[in-house]
C-alpha atoms as one frame of an Amber mdcrd trajectory, in Angstrom:
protein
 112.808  87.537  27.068 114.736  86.541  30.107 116.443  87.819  32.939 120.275
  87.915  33.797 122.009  87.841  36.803 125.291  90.092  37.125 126.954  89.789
  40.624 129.078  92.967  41.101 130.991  92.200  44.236 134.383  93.713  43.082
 132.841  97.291  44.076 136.024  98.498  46.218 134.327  96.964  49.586 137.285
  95.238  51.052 139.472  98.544  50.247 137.970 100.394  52.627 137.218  97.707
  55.135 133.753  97.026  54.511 133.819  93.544  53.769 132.151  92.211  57.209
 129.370  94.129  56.274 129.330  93.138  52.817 129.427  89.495  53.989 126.620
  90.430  56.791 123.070  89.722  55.752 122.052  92.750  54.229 118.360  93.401
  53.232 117.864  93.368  49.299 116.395  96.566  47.153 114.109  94.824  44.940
 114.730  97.494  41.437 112.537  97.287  38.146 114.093  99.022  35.232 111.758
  99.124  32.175 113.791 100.039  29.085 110.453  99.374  26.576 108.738 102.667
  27.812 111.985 105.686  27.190 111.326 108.941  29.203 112.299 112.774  28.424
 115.592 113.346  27.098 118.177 114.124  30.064 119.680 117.638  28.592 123.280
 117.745  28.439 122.932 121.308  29.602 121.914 119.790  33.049 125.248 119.088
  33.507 126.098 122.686  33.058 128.898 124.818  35.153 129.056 128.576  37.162
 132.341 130.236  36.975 131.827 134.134  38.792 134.453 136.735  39.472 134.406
 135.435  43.222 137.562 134.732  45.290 140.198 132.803  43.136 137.255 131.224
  41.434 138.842 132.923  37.832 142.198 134.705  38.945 144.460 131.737  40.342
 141.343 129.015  39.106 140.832 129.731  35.315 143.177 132.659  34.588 147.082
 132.956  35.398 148.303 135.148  32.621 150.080 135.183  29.382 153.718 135.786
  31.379 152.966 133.059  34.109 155.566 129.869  34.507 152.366 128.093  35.563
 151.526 126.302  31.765 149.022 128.008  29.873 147.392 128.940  26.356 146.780
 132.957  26.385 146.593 133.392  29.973 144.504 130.051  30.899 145.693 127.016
  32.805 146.326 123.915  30.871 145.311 121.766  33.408 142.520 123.036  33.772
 141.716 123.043  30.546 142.252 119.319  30.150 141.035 118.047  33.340 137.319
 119.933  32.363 137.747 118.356  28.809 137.187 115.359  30.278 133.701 115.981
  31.786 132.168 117.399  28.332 131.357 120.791  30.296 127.887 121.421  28.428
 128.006 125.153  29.272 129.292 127.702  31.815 127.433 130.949  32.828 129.916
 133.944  33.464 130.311 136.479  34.895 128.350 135.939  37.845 125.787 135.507
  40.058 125.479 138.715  42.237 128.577 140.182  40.241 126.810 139.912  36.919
 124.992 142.721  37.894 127.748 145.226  38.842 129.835 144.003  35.444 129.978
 146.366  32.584 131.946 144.598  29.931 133.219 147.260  28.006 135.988 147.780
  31.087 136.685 143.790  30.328 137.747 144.583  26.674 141.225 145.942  24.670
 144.582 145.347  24.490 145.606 147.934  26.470 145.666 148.223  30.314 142.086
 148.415  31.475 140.134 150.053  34.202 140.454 148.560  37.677 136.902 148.231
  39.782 136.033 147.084  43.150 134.221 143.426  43.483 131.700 144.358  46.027
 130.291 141.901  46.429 132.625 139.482  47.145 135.218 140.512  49.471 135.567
 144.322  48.097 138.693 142.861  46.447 139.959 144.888  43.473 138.599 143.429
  40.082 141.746 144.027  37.538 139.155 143.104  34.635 142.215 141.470  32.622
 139.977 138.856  32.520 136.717 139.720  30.418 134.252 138.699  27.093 137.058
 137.570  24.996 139.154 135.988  27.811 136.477 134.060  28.731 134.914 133.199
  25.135 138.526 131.736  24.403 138.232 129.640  27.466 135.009 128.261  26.220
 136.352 127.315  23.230 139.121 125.260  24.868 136.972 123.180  26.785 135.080
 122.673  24.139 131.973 124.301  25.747 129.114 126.950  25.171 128.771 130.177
  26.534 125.840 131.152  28.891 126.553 135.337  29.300 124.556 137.018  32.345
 123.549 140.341  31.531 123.804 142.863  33.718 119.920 143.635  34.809 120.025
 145.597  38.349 122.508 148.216  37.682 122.638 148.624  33.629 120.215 149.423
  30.742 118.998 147.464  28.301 121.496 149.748  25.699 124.362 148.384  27.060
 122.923 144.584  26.863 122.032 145.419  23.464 126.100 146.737  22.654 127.422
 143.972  24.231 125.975 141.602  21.969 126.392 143.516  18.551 130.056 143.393
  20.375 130.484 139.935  20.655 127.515 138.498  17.212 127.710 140.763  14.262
 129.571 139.877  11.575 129.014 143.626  10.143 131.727 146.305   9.930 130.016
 148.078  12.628 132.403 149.840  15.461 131.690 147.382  17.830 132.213 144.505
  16.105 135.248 145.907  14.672 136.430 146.454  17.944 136.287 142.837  18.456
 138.194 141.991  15.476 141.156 144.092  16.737 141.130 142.375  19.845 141.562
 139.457  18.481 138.576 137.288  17.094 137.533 138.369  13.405 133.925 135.648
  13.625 131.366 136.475  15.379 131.090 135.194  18.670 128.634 131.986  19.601
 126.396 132.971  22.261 123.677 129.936  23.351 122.595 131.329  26.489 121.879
 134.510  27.655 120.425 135.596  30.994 118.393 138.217  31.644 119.894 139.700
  35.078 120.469 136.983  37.916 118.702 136.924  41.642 116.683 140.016  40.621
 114.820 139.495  43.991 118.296 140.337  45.564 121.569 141.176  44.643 120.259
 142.076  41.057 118.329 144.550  41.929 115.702 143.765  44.945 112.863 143.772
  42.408 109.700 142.849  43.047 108.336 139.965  40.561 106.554 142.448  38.590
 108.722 144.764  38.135 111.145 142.396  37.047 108.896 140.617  34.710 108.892
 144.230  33.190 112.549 144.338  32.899 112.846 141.264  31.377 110.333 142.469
  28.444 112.263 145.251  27.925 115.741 144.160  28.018 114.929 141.074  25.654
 113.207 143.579  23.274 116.493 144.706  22.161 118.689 141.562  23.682 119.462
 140.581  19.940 121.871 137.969  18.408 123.062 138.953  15.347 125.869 135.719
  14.408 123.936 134.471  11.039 125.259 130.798  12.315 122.282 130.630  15.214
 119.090 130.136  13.713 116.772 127.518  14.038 117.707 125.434  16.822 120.772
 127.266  17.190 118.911 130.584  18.417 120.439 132.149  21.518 118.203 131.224
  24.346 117.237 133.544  27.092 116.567 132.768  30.468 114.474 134.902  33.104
 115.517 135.332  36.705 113.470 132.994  38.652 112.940 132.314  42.228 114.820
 131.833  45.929 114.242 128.431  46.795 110.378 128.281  47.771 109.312 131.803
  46.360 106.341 130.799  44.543 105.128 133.693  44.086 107.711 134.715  41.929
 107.288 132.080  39.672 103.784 132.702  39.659 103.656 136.381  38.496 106.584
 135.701  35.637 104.603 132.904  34.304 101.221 134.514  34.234 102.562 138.059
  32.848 105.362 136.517  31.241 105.789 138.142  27.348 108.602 138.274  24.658
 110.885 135.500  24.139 111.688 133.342  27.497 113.028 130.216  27.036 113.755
 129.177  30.519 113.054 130.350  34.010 115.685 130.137  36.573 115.462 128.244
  40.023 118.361 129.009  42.778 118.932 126.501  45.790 121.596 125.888  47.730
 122.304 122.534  50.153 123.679 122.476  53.829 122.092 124.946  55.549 118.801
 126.335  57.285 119.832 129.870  58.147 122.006 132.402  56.859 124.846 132.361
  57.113 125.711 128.718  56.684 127.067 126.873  59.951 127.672 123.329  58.324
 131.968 122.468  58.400 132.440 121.659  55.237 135.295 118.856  56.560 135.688
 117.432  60.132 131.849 116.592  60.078 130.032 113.585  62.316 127.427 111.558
  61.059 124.496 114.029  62.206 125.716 116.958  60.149 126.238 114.531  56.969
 122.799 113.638  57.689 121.208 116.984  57.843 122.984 117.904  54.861 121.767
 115.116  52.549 118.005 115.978  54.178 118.412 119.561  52.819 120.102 118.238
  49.100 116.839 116.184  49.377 114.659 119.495  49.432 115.712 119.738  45.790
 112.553 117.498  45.037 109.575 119.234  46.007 111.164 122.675  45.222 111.425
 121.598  41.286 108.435 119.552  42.039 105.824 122.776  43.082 107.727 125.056
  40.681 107.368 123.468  37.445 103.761 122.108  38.560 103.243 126.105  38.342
 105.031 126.619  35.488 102.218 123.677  33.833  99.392 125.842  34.726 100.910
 128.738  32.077 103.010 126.060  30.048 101.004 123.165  29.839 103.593 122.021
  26.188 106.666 122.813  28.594 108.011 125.168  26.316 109.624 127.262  28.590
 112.587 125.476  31.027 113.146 125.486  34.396 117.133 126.274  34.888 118.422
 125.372  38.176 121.273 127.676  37.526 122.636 127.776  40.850 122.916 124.673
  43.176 125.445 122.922  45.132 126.657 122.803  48.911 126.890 126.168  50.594
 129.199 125.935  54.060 130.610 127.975  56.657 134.514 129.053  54.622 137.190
 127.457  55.683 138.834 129.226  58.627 141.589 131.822  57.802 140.891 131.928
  54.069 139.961 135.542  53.042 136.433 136.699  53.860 133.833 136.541  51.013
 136.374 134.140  48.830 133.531 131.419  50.172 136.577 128.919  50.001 135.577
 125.382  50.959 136.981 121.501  50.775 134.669 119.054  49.296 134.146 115.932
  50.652 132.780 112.256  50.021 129.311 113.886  51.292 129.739 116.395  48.801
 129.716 113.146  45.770 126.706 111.743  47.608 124.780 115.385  47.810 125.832
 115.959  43.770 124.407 112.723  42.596 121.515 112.687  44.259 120.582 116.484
  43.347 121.001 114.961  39.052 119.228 112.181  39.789 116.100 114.806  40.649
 116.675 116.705  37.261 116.717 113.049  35.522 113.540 112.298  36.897 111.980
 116.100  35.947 113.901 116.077  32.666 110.742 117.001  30.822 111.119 120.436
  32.779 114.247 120.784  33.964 116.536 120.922  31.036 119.412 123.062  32.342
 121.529 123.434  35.851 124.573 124.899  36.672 126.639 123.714  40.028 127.964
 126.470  42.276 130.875 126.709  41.087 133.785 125.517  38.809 136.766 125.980
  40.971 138.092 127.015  44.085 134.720 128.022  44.972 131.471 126.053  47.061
 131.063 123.298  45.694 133.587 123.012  42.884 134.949 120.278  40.638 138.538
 121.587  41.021 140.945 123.100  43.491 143.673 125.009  42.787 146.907 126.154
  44.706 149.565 127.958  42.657 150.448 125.711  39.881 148.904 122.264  42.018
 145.517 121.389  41.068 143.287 118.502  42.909 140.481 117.282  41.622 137.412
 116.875  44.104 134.769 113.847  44.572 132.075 116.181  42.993 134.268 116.858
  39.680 134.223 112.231  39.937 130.483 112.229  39.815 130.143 114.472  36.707
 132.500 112.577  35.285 130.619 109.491  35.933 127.744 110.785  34.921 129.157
 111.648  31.367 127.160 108.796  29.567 123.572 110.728  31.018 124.296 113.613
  28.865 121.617 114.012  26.386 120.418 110.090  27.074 117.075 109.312  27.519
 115.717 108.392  30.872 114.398 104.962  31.654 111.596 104.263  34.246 112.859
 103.007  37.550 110.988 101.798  40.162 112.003 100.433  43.540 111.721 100.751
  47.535 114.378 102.830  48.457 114.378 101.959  52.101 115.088 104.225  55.292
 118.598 105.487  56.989 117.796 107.197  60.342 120.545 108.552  62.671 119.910
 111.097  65.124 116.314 111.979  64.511 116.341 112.375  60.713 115.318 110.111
  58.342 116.394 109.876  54.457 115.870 107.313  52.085 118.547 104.489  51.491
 119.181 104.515  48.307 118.909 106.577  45.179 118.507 105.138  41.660 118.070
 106.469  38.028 118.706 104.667  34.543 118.846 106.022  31.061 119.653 105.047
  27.828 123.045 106.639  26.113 123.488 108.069  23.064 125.752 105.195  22.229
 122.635 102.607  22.299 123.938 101.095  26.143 121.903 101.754  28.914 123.363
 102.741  32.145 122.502 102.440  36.114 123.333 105.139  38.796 122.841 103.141
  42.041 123.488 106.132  44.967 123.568 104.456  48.244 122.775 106.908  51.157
 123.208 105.105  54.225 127.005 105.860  55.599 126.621 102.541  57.943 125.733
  99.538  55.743 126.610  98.534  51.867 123.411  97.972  49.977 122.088  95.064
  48.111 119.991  95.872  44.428 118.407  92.866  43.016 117.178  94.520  39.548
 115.133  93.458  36.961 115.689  94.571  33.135 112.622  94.277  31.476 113.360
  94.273  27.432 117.339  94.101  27.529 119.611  91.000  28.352 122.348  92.540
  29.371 125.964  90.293  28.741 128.314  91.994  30.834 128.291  94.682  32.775
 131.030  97.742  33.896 131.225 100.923  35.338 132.725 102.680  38.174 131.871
 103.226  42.213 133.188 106.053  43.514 133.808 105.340  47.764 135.722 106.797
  50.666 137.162 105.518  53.857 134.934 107.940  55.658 131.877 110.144  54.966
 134.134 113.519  55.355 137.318 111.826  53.085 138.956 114.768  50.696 141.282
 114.553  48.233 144.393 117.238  49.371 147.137 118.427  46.997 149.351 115.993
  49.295 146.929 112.907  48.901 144.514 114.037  45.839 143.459 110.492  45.255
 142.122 109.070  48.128 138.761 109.734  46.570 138.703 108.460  43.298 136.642
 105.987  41.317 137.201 101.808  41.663 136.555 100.689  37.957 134.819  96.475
  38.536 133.530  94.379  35.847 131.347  91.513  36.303 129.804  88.319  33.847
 125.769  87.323  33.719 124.437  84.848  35.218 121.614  82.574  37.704 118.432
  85.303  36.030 119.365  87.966  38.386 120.985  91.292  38.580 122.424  91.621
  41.721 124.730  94.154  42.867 126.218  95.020  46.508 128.018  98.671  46.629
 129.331  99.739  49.947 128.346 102.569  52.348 127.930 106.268  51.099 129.259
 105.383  47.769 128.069 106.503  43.880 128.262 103.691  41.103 127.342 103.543
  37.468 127.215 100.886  36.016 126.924  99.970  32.263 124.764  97.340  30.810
 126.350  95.700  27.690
């Protein structure tokens, strides 16, 4: 076995004026990829999405009618449609977050003109509910993804779970099911995730753990999936309400006096700020606030890290998953946008914050085997934006896309000294690095550098591959707080490079604050 060098120079340096600094001495990341010992698989569902009845997160985002001159297919943009094709969306929880537990879907069904309700929640707007089950079961099905259905926990019963699912599974001749023939879809309905209430410690109901544990017995007694097509591995899964960040104590309780079928446990955490409510701009930022962003991204670690090491004591075979179904970047809205639309831009930090946060579920992908970013469009952190009939898509929607190989790979052992960025009293890591193995038998490199201020050198070692070639993609800015605007939407986009082997060294140099992936051939 030997080593082989690929120089990857052409990373998009000189586009963006870094090639001083490239040309500078620059100290060298010594990396060590092992491909002989495979990991944990790296879930697809990981890569999962959060679209909620907040702002114009569905009405102007997902939904713009049957009658609208914007393009569509039964109410639901095109483009859309086709530019979330492209990141093979895994699965997408709906309706909500904190709304999820004021929805009752039976006001989100028919053909006929349906109830209007207030969204209190977010923004006391007035919730048309044109949008509902089958709405958003046929935009599933057009980007070619899986539902994950939050049931309403903190202001419902476990009846009208129970109805909604005979609603949207049986294949009987029961009323409910025949209601959902005449509106539209005759086959049972494909359900592979349901939730059992969401922030129950909150919004859902201000429960204490052990009452909600209760609750979640209860309402997955009757919680029951009646589509004859998902048995086996094809069961519906059910997820618990889990913890706020560092609530341990929540996870605790659930786990100990956990009972009926739980197949995941939920883990919420959101980047950018230390106090409520959040302060960070999310564009217009210096170097300090990028900083103490990425330093609260990083918290992502020991969060996952103490909760699943509790979830071991109870689950020692890791039967039971730990969902980080909502993270992202949580800032202060974006001035004179409407209050509790949580509107925000999404910046070159924002790529840097998202890769970093899937490289920790990589590296706990024995545990973590499901995540959903806050959210899909037009709201936090979200892969699109959307403006009448423009659409922009955002340096975090880039980095999924990058990351598309990872989905359902198998991780590969990395080791290396990451190095230290400091600025203003707070200290992170330089650089960021995970490797897997893809479905399609190539293994593939993530190489995150951190450090806004200097490119960064990898010399890496593949122990039981000799890679040919190599490709992939680095995704860079011209500064740490670069968007992409419906005027310019691509000044953030990804630099494709190839490179040839060579001198029994992998060496690659990617520029300041950038994401690459790189494929091994």
């Amino acid at each position: 076995m030997r080593n082989t060098a690929i120089s990857l120079t052409a990373l998009g340096l000189m586009a963006f004026g870094w090639t001083a600094m490239a040309e500078a001495a620059t100290p060298v990341t010594k990396v060590s990829v092992d491909t002989t010992k495979p990991g944990a698989t790296i879930d697809r569902h990981i890569f999962g999405q959060f679209a909620e009845h907040l702002g114009t997160g569905i009405y102007g985002g997902i939904w713009v009618g049957k009658d609208s001159p914007i393009p569509n297919t039964r109410g639901i943009r095109n483009d859309v449609v086709t530019a979330l094709k492209a990141l093979h969306v895994p699965n997408v929880r709906w309706p909500g977050g904190c709304f999820a537990d004021e929805y009752h879907w039976q006001k989100g069904i028919g053909t006929g003109k349906r109830p209007v309700t207030l969204n209190s929640n977010w923004g006391g707007v007035l919730e048309p509910n044109t949008f509902g089950t089958d709405e958003f079961m046929d935009f599933v099905s057009q980007i070619d993804s899986e539902a994950y259905i939050s049931a309403n926990v903190g202001s419902s019963t476990p009846q009208e779970t129970a109805e909604w699912l005979e609603y949207m599974t049986s294949e009987k001749e029961t009323s409910l099911a025949m209601a959902r023939r005449e509106n539209g879809h005759p086959a049972p309905y494909s359900i592979a995730f349901l939730g059992i209430g969401n922030e129950s410690w909150g919004c859902g109901g201000n429960m204490t753990p052990e009452h909600y544990t209760d609750e979640f017995r209860q309402f997955t007694t009757y919680a029951k999936n009646y589509n004859p097509a998902q048995t086996g591995d094809k069961r519906m899964k059910k997820i618990a309400s889990g913890a706020n960040v560092d609530d341990y104590n929540w996870t605790e309780t659930f786990m100990k006096n956990k009972g009926g079928e739980v197949d995941a446990l939920s883990l919420h955490f959101y980047s950018g700020f230390e106090q409520w409510p959040p302060y960070q701009p999310a564009s217009g930022f210096d170097e300090t606030q990028y900083a103490k962003v990425i330093k609260t991204a990083l918290r992502m670690e020991e969060l996952v890290s103490k909760h699943s090491a509790i979830m071991d004591k109870y689950d020692p075979e890791k039967k039971v998953a730990l969902a980080v179904d909502e993270w992202g970047a949580w800032y202060a809205q974006t001035p004179g946008s409407t209050s509790g639309f949580l509107v925000q831009q999404n910046s070159q930090r924002d790529a840097i914050l998202a890769a970093v946060s899937i490289n920790i579920f990589t590296r706990h992908a024995d545990r973590v085997r499901m995540a959903n970013i806050a959210q899909m469009i037009n709201v936090l952190q979200a892969m699109i934006l959307t403006d009448g009939d423009k659409m922009v898509l955002t340096p975090t929607y880039h980095v999924f896309k990058m990351y598309v190989p990872f989905q359902d790979s198998k991780a590969i052992p990395v080791s290396y000294d990451a190095g230290t960025y400091s600025h203003d009293g707070v200290t992170l890591p330089r650089a960021d690095i995970v490797a897997a193995k893809g479905k399609d038998g190539k293994y593939y490199l993530s190489i995150t550098n951190i450090d806004p201020d200097e490119p960064l050198e990898v010399d890496a070692s593949i122990l039981g591959f000799t890679p040919k070639k190599a490709t992939g993609q680095t995704l860079v800015a011209p500064k740490i707080d670069s968007i992409n605007t419906f005027d310019k939407p691509n000044l953030v986009v990804p630099k494709a490079f190839s490179a040839t082997a060579k001198n029994c060294a992998l060496t690659l140099k990617v520029a300041p604050e950038s994401v690459t992936v790189v494929v091994l051939e």
